[in-house]
N, CA, C and O atoms as a GROMACS GRO file, in nm:
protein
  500
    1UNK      N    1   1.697   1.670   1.169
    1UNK     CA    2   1.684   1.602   1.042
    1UNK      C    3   1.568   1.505   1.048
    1UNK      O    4   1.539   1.446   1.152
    2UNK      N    5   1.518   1.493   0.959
    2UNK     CA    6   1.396   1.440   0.961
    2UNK      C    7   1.427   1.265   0.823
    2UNK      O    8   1.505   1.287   0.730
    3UNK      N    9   1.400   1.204   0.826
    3UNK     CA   10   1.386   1.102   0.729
    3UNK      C   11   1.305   1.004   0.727
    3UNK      O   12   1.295   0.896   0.785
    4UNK      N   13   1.215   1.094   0.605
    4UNK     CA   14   1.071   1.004   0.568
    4UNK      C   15   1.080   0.855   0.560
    4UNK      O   16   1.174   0.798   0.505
    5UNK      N   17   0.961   0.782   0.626
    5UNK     CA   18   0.927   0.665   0.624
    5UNK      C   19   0.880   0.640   0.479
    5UNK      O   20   0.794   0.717   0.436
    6UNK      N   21   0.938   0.517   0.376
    6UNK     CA   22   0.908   0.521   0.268
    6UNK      C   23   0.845   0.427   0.234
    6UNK      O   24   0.761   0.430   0.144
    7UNK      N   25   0.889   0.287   0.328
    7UNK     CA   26   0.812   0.181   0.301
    7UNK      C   27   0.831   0.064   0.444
    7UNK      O   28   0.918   0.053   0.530
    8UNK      N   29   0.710  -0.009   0.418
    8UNK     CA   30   0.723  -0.086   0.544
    8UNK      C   31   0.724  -0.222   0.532
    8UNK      O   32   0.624  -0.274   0.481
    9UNK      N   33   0.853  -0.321   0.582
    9UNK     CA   34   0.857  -0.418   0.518
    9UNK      C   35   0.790  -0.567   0.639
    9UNK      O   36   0.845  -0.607   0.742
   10UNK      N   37   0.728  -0.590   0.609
   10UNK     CA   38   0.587  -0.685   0.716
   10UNK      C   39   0.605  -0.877   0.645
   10UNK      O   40   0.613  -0.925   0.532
   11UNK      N   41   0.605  -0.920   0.759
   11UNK     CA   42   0.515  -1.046   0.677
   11UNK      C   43   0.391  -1.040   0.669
   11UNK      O   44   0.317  -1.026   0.767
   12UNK      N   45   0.338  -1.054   0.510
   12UNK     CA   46   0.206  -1.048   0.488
   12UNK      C   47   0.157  -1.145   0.388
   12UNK      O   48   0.203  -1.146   0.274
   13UNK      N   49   0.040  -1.252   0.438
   13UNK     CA   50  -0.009  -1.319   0.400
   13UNK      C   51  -0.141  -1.351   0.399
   13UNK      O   52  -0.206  -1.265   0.459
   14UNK      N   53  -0.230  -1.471   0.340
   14UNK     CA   54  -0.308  -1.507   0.386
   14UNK      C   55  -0.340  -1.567   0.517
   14UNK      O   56  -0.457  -1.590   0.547
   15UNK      N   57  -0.244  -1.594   0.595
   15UNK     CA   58  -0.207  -1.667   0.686
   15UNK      C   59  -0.163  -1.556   0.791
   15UNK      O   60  -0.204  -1.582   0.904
   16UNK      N   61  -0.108  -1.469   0.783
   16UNK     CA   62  -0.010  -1.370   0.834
   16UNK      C   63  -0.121  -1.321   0.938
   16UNK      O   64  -0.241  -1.335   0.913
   17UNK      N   65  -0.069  -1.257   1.070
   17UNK     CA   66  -0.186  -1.189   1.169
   17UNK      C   67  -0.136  -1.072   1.142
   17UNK      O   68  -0.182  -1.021   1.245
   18UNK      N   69  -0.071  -0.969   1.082
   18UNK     CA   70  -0.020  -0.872   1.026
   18UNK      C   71  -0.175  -0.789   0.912
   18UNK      O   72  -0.200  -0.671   0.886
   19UNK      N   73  -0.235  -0.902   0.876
   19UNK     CA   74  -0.332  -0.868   0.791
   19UNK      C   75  -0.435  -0.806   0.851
   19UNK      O   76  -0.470  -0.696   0.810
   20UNK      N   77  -0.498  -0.865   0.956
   20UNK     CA   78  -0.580  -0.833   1.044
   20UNK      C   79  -0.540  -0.711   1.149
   20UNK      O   80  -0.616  -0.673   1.238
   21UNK      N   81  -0.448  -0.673   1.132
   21UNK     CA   82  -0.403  -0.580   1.256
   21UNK      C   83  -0.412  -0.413   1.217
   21UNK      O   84  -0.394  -0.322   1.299
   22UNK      N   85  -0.455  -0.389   1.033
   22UNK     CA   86  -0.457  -0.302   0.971
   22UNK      C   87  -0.345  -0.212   0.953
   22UNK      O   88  -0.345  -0.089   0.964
   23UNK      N   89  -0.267  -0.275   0.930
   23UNK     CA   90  -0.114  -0.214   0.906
   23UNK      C   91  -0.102  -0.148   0.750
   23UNK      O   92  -0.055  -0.040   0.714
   24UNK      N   93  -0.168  -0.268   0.668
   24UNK     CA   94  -0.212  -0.181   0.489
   24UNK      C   95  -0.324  -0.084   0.481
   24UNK      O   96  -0.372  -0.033   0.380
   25UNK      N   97  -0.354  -0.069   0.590
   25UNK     CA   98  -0.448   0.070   0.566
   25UNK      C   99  -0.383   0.174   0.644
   25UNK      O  100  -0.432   0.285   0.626
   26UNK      N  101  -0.308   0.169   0.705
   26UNK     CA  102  -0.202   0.256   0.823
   26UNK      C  103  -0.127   0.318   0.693
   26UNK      O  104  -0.151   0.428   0.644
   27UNK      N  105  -0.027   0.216   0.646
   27UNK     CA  106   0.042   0.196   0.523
   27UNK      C  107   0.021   0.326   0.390
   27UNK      O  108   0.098   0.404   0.335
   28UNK      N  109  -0.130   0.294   0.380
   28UNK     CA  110  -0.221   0.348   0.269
   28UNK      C  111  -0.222   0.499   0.340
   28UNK      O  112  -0.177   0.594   0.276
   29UNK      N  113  -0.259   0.511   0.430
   29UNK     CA  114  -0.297   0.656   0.479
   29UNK      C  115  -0.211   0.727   0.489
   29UNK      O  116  -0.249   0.844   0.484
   30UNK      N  117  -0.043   0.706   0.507
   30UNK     CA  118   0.053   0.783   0.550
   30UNK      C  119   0.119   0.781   0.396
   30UNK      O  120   0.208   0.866   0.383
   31UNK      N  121   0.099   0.720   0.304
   31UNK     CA  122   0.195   0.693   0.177
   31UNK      C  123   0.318   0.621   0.207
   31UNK      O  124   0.430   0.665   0.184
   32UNK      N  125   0.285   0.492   0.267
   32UNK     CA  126   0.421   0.461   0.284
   32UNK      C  127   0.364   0.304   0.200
   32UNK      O  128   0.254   0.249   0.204
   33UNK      N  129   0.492   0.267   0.127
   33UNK     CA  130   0.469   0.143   0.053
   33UNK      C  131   0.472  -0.003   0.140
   33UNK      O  132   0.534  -0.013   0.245
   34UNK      N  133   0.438  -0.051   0.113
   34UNK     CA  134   0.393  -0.217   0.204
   34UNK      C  135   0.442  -0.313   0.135
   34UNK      O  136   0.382  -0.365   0.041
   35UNK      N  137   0.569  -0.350   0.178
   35UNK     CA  138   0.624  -0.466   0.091
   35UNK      C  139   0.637  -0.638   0.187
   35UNK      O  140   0.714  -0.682   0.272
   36UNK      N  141   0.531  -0.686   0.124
   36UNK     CA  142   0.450  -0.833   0.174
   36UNK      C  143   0.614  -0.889   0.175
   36UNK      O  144   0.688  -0.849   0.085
   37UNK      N  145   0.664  -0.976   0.273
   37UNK     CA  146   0.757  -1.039   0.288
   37UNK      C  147   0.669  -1.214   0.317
   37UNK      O  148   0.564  -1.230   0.379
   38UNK      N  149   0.749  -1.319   0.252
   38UNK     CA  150   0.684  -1.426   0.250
   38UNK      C  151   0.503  -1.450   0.268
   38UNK      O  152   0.418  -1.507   0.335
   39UNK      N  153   0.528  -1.347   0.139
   39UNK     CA  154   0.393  -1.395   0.094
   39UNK      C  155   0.302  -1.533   0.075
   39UNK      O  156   0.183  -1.552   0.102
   40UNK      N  157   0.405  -1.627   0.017
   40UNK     CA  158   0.357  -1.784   0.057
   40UNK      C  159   0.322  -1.835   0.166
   40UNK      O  160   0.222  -1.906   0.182
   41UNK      N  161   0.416  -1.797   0.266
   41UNK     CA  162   0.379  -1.875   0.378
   41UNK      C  163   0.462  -1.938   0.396
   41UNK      O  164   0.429  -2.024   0.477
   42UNK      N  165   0.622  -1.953   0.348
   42UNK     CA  166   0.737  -2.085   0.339
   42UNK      C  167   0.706  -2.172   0.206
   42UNK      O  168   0.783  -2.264   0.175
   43UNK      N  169   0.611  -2.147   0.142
   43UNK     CA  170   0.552  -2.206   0.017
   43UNK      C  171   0.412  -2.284   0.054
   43UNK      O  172   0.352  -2.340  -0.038
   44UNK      N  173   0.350  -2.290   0.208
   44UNK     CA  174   0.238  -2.357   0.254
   44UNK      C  175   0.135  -2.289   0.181
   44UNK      O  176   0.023  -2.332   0.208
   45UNK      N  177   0.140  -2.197   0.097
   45UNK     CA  178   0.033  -2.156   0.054
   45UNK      C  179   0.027  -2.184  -0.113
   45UNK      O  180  -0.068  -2.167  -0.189
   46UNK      N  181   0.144  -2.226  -0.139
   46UNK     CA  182   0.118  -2.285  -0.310
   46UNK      C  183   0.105  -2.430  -0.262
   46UNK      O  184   0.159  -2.505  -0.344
   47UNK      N  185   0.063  -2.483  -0.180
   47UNK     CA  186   0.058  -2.619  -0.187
   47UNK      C  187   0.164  -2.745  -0.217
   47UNK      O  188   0.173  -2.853  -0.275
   48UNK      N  189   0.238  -2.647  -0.131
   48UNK     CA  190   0.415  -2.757  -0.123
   48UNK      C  191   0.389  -2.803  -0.027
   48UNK      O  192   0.492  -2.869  -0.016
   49UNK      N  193   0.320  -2.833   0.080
   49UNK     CA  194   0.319  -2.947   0.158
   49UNK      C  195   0.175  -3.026   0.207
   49UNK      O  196   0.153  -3.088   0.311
   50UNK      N  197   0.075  -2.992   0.073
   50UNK     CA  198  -0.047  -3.010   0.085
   50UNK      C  199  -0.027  -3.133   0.085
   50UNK      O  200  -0.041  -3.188   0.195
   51UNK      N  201   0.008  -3.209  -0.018
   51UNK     CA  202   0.027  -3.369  -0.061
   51UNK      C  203   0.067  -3.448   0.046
   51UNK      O  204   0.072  -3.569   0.020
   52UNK      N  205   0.100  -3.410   0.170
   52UNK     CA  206   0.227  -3.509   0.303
   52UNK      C  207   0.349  -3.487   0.264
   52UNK      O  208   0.431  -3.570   0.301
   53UNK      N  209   0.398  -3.370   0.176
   53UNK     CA  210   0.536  -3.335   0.177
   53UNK      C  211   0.606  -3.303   0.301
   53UNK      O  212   0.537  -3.243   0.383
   54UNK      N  213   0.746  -3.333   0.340
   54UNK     CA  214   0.758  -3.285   0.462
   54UNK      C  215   0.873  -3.172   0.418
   54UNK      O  216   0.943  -3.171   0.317
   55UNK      N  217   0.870  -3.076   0.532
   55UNK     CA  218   0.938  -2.973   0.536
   55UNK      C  219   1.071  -2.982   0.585
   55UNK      O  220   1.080  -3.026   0.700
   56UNK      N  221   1.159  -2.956   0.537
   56UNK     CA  222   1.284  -2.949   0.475
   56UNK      C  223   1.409  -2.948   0.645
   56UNK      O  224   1.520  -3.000   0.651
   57UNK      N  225   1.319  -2.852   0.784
   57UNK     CA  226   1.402  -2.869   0.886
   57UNK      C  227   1.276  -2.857   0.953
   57UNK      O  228   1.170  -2.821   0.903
   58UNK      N  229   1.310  -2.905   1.124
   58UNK     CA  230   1.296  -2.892   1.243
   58UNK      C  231   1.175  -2.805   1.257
   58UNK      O  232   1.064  -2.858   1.262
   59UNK      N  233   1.189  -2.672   1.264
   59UNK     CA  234   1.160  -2.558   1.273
   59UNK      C  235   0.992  -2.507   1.186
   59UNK      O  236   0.902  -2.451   1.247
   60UNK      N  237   0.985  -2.546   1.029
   60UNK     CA  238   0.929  -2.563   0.974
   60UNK      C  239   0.850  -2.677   0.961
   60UNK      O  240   0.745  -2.659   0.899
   61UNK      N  241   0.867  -2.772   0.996
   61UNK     CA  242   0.794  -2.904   1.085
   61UNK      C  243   0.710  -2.884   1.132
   61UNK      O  244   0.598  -2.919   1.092
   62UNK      N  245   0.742  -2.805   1.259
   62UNK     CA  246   0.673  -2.743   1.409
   62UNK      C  247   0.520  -2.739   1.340
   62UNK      O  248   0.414  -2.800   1.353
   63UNK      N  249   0.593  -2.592   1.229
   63UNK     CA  250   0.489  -2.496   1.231
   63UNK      C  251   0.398  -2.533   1.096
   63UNK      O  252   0.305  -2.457   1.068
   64UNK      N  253   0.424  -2.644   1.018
   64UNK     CA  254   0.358  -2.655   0.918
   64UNK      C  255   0.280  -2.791   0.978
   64UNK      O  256   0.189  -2.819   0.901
   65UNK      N  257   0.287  -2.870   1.075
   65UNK     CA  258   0.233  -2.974   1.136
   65UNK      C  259   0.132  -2.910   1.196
   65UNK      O  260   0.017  -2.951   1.185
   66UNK      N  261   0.172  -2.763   1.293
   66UNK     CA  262   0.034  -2.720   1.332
   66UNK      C  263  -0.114  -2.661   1.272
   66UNK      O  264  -0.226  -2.654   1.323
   67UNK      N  265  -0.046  -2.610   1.102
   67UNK     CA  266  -0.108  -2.525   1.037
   67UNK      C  267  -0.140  -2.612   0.951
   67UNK      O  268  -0.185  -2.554   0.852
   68UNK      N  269  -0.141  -2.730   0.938
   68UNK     CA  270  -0.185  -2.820   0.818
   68UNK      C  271  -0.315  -2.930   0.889
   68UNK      O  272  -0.396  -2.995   0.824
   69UNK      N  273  -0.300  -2.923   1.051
   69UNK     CA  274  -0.403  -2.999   1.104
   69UNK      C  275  -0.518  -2.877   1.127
   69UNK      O  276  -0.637  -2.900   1.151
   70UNK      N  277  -0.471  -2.773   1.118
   70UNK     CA  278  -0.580  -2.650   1.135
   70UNK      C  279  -0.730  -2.685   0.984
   70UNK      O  280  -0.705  -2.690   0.863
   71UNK      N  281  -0.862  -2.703   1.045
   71UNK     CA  282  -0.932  -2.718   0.942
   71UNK      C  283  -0.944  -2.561   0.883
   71UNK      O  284  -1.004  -2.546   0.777
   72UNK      N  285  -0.892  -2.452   0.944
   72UNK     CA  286  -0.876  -2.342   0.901
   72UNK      C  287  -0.838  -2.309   0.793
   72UNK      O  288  -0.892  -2.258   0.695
   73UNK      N  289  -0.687  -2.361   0.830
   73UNK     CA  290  -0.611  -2.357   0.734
   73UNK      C  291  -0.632  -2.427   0.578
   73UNK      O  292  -0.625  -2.380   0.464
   74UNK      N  293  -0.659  -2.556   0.632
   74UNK     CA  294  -0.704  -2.700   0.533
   74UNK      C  295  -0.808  -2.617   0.420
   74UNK      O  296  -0.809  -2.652   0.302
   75UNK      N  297  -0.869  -2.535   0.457
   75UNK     CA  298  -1.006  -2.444   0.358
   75UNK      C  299  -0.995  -2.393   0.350
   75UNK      O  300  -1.079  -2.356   0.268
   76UNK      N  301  -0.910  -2.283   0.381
   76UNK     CA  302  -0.813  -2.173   0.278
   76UNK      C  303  -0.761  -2.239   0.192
   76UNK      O  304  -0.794  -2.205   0.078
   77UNK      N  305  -0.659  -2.357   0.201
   77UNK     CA  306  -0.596  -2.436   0.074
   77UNK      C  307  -0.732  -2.458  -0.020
   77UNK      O  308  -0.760  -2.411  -0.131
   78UNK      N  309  -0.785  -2.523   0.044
   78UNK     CA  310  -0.906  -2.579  -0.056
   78UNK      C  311  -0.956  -2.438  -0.179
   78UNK      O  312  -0.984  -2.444  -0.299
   79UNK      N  313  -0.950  -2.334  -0.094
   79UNK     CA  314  -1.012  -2.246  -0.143
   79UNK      C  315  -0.939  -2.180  -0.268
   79UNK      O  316  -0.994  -2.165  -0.377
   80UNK      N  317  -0.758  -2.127  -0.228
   80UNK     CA  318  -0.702  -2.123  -0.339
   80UNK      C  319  -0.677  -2.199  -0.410
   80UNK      O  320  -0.634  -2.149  -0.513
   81UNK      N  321  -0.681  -2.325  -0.412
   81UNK     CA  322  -0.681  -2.453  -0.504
   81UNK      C  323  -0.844  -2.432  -0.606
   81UNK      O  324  -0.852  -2.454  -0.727
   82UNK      N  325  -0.945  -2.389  -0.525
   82UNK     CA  326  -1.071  -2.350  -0.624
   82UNK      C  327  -1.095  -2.250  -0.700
   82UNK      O  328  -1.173  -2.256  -0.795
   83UNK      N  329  -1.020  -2.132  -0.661
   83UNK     CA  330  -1.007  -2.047  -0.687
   83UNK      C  331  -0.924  -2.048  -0.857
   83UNK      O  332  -0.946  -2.029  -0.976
   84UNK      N  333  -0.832  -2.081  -0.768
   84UNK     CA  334  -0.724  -2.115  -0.921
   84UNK      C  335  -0.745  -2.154  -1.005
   84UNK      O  336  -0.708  -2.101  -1.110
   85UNK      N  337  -0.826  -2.288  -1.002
   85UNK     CA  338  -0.904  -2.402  -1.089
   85UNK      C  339  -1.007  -2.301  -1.188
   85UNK      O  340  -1.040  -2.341  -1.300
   86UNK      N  341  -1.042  -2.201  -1.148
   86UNK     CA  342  -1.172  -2.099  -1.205
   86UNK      C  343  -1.095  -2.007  -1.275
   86UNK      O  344  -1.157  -1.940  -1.358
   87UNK      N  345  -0.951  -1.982  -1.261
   87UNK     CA  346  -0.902  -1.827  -1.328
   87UNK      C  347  -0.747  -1.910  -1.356
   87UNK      O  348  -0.641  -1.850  -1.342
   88UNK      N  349  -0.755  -2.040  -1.392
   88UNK     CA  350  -0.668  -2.097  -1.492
   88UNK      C  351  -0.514  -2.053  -1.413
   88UNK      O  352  -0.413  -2.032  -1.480
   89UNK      N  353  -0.518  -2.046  -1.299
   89UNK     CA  354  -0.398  -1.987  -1.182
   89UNK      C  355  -0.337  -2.098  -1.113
   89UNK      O  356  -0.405  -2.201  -1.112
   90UNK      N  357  -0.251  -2.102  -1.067
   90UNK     CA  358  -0.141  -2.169  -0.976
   90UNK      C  359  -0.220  -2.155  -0.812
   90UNK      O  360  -0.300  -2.062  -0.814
   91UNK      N  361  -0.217  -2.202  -0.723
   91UNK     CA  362  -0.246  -2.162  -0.562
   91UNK      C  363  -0.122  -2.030  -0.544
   91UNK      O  364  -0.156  -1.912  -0.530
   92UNK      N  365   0.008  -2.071  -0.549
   92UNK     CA  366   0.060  -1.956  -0.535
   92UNK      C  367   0.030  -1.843  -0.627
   92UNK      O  368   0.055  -1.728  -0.592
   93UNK      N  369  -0.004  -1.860  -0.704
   93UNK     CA  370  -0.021  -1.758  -0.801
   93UNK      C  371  -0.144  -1.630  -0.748
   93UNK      O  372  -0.151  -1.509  -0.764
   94UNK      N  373  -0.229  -1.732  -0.680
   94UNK     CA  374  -0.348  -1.684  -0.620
   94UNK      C  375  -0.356  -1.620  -0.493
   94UNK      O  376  -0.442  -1.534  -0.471
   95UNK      N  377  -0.243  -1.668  -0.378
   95UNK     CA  378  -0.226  -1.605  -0.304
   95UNK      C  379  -0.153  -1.506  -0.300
   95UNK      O  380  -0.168  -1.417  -0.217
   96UNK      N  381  -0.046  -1.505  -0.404
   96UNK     CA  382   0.078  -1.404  -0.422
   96UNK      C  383   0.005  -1.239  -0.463
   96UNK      O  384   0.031  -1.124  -0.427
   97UNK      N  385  -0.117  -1.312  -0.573
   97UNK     CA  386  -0.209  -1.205  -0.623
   97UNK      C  387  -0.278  -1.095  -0.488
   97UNK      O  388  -0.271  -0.972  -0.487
   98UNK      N  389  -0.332  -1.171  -0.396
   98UNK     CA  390  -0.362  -1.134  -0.300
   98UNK      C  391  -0.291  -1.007  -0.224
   98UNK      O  392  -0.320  -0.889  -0.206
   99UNK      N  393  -0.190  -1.086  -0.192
   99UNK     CA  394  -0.060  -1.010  -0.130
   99UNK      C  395   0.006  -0.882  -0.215
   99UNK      O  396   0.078  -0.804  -0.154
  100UNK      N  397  -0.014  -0.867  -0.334
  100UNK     CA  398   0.008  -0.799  -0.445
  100UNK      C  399  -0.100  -0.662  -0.419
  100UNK      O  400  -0.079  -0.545  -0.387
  101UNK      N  401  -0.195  -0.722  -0.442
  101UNK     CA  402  -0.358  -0.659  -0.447
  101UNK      C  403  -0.364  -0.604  -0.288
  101UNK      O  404  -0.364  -0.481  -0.294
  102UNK      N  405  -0.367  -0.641  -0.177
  102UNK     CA  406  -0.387  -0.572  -0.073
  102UNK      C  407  -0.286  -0.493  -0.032
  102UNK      O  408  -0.302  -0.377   0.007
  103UNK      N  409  -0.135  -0.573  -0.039
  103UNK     CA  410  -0.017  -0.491   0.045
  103UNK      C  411   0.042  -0.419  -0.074
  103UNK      O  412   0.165  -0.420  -0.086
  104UNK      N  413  -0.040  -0.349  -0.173
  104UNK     CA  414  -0.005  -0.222  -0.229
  104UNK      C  415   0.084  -0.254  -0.322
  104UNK      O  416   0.162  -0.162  -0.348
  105UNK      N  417   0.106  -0.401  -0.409
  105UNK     CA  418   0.178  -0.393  -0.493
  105UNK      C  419   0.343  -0.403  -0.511
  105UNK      O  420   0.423  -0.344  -0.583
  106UNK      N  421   0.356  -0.506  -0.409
  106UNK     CA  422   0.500  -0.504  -0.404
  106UNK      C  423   0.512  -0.632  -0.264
  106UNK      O  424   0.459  -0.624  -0.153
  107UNK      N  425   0.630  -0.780  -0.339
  107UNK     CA  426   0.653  -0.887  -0.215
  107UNK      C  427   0.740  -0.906  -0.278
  107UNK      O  428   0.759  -0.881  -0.397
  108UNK      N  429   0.831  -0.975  -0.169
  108UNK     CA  430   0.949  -1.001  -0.203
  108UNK      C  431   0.904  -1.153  -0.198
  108UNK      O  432   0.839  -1.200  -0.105
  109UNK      N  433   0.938  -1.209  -0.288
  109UNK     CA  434   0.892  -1.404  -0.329
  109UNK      C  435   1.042  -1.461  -0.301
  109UNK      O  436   1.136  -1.386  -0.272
  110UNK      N  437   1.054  -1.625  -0.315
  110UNK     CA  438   1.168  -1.652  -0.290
  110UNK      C  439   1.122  -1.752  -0.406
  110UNK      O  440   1.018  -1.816  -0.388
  111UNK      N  441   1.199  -1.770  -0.530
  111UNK     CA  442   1.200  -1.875  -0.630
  111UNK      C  443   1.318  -1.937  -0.664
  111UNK      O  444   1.420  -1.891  -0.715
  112UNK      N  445   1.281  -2.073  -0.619
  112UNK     CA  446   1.427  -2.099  -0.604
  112UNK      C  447   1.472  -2.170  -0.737
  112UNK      O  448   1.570  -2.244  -0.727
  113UNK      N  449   1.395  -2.151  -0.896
  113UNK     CA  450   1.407  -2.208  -1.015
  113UNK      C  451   1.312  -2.082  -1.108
  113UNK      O  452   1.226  -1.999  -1.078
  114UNK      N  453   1.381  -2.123  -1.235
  114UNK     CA  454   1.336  -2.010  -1.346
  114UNK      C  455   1.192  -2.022  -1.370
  114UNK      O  456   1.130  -1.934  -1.429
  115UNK      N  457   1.133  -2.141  -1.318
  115UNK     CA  458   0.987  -2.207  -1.330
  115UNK      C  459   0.888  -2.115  -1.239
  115UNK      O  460   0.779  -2.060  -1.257
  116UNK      N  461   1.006  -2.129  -1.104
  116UNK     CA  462   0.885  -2.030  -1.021
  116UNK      C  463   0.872  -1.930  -1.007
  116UNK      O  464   0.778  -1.864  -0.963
  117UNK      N  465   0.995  -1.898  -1.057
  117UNK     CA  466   1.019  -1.724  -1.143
  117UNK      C  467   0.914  -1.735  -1.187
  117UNK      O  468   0.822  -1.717  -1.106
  118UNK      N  469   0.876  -1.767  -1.330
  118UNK     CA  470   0.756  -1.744  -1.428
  118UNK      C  471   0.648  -1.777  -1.334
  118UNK      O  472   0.558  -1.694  -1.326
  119UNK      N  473   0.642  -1.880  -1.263
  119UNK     CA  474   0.496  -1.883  -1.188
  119UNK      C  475   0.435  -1.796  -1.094
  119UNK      O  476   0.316  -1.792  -1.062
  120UNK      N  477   0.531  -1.725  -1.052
  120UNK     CA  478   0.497  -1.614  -0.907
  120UNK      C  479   0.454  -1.484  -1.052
  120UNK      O  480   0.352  -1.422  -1.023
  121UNK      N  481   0.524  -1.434  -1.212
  121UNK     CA  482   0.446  -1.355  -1.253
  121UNK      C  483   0.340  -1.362  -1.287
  121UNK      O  484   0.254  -1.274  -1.295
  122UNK      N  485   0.335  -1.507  -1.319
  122UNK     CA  486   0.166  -1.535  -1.355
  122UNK      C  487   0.090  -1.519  -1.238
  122UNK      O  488  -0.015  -1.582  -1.223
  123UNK      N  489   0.157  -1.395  -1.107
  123UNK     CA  490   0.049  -1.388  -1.037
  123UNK      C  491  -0.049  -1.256  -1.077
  123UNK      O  492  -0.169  -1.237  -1.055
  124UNK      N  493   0.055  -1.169  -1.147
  124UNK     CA  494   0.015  -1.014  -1.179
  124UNK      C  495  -0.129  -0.986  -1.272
  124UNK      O  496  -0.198  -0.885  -1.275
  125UNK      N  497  -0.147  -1.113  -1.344
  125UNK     CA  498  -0.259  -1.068  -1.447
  125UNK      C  499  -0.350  -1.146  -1.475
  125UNK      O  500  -0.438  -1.112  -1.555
   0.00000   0.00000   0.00000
């Protein structure tokens, strides 16, 4: 018995090393769908802890203390924050688009209000 691979479920982000490893072109070549899992980043990529917000446990601390002193990181924010500013968009909106646009159209978001419901669709168009 055989049972086709239909879709592959990855963390994929701007942030993600999943991106770089060419897994959405693997993805693309075999027909199998690519569904971006935390596309935000924990929300570090809509700019929930750009301001000195702190993160909610322990764990997420760690890793948003390391990725927020990254000037790497710091200009990617900058960037979807400019980005957005130009196409009337949210940062998440901009990265979600991303994740949308490369991993083939399909992430699972986590909104935890009817607000960010509507804000993660205002990533589609």
């Amino acid at each position: 018995r055989s049972v086709p691979l239909v879709l592959n479920q990855v963390q994929y982000s701007l942030l993600s090393v999943e991106r770089e490893s060419g897994v959405a072109e693997v993805c693309k070549e075999l027909g199998v769908r690519l569904v971006a899992y935390s596309p935000l980043c924990l929300g570090l990529l809509a700019g929930r802890y750009k301001e000195g917000a702190k993160p909610d446990n322990f764990l997420r601390s760690l890793l948003f203390t390391s990725l927020l002193s990254n000037k790497d990181t710091q200009n990617l924010l900058s960037l979807l924050q400019e980005i957005g500013a130009t196409r009337n968009k949210t940062m998440a909106q901009v990265a979600l688009n991303f994740a949308l646009t490369e991993g083939q159209g399909a992430a699972i978001v986590g909104a935890r209000n009817g607000r960010q419901a509507l804000e993660n669709l205002g990533a589609c168009g």
